[in-house]
C-alpha positions as semicolon CSV with decimal commas, in nm:
position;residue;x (nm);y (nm);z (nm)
1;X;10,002;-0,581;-20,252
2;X;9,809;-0,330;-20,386
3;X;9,721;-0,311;-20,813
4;X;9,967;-0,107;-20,969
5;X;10,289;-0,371;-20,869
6;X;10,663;-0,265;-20,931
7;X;10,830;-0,573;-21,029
8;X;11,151;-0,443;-20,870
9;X;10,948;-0,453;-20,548
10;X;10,873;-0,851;-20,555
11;X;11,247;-0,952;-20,645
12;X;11,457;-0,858;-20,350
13;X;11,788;-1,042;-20,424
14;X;11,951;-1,357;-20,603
15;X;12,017;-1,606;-20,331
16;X;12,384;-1,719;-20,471
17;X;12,469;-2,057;-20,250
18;X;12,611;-2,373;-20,352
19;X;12,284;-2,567;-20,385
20;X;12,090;-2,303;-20,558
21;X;12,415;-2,205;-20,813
22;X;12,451;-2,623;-20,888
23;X;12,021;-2,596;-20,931
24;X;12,145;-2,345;-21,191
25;X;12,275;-2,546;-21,457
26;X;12,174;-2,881;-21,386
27;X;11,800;-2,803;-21,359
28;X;11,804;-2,441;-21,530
29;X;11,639;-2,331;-21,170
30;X;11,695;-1,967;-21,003
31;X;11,632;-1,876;-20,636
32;X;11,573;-1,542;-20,543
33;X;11,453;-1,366;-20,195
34;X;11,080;-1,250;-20,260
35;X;10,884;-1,019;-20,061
36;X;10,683;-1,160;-19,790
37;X;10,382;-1,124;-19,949
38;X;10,479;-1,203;-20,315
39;X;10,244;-1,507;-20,470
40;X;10,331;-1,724;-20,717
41;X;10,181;-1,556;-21,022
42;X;10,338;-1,201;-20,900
43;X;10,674;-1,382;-20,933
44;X;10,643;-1,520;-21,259
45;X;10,499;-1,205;-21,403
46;X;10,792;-0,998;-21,240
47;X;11,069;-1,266;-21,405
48;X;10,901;-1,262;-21,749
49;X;10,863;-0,882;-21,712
50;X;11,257;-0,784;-21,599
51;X;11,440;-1,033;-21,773
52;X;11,182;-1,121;-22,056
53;X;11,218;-1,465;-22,060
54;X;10,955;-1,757;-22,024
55;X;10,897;-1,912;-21,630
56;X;10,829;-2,276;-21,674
57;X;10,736;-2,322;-21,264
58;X;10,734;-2,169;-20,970
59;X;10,818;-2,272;-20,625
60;X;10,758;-2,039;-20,337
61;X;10,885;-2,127;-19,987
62;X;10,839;-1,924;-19,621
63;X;11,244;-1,952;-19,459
64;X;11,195;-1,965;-19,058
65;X;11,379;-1,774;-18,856
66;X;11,704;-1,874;-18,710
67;X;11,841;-1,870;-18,340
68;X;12,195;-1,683;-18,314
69;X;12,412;-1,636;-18,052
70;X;12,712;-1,406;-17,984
71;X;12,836;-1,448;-17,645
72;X;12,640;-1,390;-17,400
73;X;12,376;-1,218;-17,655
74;X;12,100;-1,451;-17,810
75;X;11,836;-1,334;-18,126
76;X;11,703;-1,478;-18,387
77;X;11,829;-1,423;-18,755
78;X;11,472;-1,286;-18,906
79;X;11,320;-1,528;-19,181
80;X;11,204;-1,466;-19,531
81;X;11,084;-1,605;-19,793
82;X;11,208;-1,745;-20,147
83;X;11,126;-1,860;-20,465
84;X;11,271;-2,119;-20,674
85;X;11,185;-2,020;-21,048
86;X;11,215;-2,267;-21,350
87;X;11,265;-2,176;-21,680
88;X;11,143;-2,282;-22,032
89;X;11,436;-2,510;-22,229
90;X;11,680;-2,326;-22,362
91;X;11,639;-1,980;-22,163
92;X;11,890;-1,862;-21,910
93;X;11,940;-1,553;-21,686
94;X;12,284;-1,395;-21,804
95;X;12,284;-1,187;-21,498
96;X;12,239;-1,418;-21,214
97;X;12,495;-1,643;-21,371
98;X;12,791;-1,374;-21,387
99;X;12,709;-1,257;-20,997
């Protein structure tokens, strides 16, 4: 990633499942889809920066690729890769929570 990051450009999506929504209010923990390339740091800074709020941890993790099938047609589902972000006590994301 070059110097001059757009933090709109790191975040790709909310990933909105049953673990990650329970993760939500039991742990105050959001998982989003990053860019491939996205470290750490870059993550934090782009949570803090959209949503202005303060990132306790971060947990970055590569998602392999899955086989699929449909018929007689096999692929693979293409991987990516996620983040789980913490937040400090008391701070929520209003937005992920509604979707």
């Amino acid at each position: 990633m070059s110097a001059n990051i757009n933090h709109f450009n790191i975040l790709r999506q909310p990933v909105v499942t049953e673990k990650s929504y329970a993760a939500t209010g039991a742990a105050n923990q959001y998982t989003f889809r990053v860019d491939r390339e996205a470290t750490k740091t870059q993550v934090k800074a782009a949570i803090e920066a959209i949503f202005e709020v303060q990132v306790d941890r971060v947990q970055v993790i590569n998602m392999p690729s899955k086989p699929k099938r449909r018929g007689a047609n096999t692929g693979t589902r293409s991987g990516y890769r996620k983040a789980v972000v913490r937040l400090a006590e008391g701070q929520t994301l209003e937005t992920v929570e509604e979707a």
